[in-house]
Each structure stands twice: as C-alpha cells, then as structure tokens.
N, C-alpha and C positions, 0 to 999 in steps of 0.2 A: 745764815746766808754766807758769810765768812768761808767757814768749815765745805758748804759742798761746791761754793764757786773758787775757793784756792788750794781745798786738799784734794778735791774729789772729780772737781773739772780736769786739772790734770789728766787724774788720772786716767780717766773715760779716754783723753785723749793720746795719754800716753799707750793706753790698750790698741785704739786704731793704727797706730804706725807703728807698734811692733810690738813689743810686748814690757811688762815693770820691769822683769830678770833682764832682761836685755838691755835697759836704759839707764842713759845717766843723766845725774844732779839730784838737784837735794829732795823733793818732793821726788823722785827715784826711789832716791833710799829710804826714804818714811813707809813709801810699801812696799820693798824690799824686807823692811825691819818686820812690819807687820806680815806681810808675808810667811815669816817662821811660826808663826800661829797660827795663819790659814793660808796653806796652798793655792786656793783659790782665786786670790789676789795676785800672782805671779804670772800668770800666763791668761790669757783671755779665755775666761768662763763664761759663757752665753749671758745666762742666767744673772752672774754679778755687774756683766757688764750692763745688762739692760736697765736694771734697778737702778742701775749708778747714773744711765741717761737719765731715766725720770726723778730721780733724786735731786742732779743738776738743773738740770730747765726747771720741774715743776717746783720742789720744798725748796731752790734756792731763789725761785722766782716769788713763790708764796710768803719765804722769809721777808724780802725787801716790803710786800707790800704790805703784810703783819707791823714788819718797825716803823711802814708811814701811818698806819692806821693807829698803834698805839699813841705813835708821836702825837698828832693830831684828833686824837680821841676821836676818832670816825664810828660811827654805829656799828659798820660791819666786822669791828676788830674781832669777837668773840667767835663768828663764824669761822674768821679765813684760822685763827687760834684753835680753834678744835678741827678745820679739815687737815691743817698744816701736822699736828699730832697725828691723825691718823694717819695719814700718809707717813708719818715716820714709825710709827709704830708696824705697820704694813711691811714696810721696807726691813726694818730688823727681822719681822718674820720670816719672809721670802728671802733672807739673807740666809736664815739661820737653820730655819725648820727642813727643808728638803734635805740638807746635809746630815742635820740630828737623824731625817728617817732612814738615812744609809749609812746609819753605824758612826757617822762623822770623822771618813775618810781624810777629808783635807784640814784637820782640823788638828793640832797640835795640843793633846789633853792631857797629856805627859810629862811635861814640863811647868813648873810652876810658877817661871816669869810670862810662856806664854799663854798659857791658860786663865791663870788667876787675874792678870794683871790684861794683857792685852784682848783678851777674849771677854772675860765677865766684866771685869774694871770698864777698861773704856768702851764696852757695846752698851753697861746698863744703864750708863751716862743720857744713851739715843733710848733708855723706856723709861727712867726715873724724871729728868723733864720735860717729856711729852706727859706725862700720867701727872706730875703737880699742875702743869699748864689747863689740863683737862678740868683738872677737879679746882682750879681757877676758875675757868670759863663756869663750869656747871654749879660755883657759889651763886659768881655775878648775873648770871640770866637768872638762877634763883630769885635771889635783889631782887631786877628787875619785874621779873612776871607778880612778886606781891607789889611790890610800888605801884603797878600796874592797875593791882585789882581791889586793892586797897582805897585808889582811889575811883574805883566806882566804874572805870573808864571796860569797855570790853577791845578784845582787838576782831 
C-alpha cells in the first residue's frame, strides 16, 4: 500500500501535469533514475500510465484492506491475498511483455546497473512476493478444506 500510494501515486499524477523528465523533487528523481532503465517511465506512455491508475486505486486500495483483514483475522483475508497477487502479477506482465514483444525498445539491457539491478532486481521483488503470498494462501485454504472434511462437516 505504501509503495503504490507514495511511489506510484505520484507518479500517475505527476504524468497528468506534465511529464517525470520535466519535473521536479525527489519522487522526480526516483523516476527520473529509473527511467535510465526504461524510457517508458519518462514521458507519458498510455499504456504504463493506465496500469499505474489501476495499480493505485485498485492493489493500493486492496493493500489496506488485506492489512485490516490480516490484522483482524477476517475470513476474507486469503481471497482479497490471492486477488491482490494477481492483480500484481497482471500488472508486471502488461508492464513488461508488450515491450519484450517489440524487441524492448525502451528498455535499457546494456548496461548492468540498469538491467540487472533496476529492471530484474527490483521488478522480481513485484513476482517473487506475490507467488510466496500465493503459495501461502493455497497451504492455508489447503488447512482449511481438510479441517473441513475431516470433520464430517460438507459446505
């Protein structure tokens, strides 16, 4: 929640009024920096910007309500925990894949701070815990459906 209502909010919003390259302060320059890895982040790209509304409203809306439910041991935790994943999973792809299928133009693979580190490093960050998250959720319902049937009970 953090991450896409103070890195990402910005930015969405720093897209409408004019453009990353063009702007200043610090959250500027974080996708300014990033930006030398993918072009796409510098000037308004249909496409990354739209992700990036639904990334903010939706996964940073669905964040909050994942940390009340966890907080509060709510039944529905394990759902909004596996929609919340895919929708992040989702979003890396439509981030990632149309580019990969044009050769990946705006994509900085040449250089081994941006590539290794700002492109693989911190994107696999957004599929390595969504996929432990998942295979979380997919123990616990586990759990649950024998606890379930174990005790006799049907749903």
């Amino acid at each position: 929640a953090l991450v896409h209502f103070a890195l990402e909010g910005p930015f969405v919003y720093l897209s409408f009024v004019g453009n990353i390259a063009d702007s200043e302060g610090l959250i500027a320059s974080l996708w300014k920096e990033y930006g030398k890895a993918d072009a796409r982040w510098l000037y308004f790209d249909p496409t990354i910007v739209s992700l990036e509304i639904l990334t903010v409203v939706l996964d940073g809306s669905l964040a909050l309500v994942l940390i009340y439910a966890i907080v509060k041991e709510k039944y529905y935790r394990h759902f909004l925990q596996i929609t919340l994943c895919v929708c992040e999973l989702y979003g890396g792809w439509m981030t990632f894949f149309p580019d990969w299928l044009m050769g990946s133009p705006n994509l900085n693979t040449n250089n081994w701070l941006y590539f290794g580190v700002y492109l693989v490093f911190f994107n696999s960050v957004w599929v390595l815990m969504p996929g432990l998250l998942l295979w979380q959720s997919w123990v616990e319902l586990k759990k649950m459906y024998y606890r379930g049937t174990s005790s006799g009970k049907k749903f």
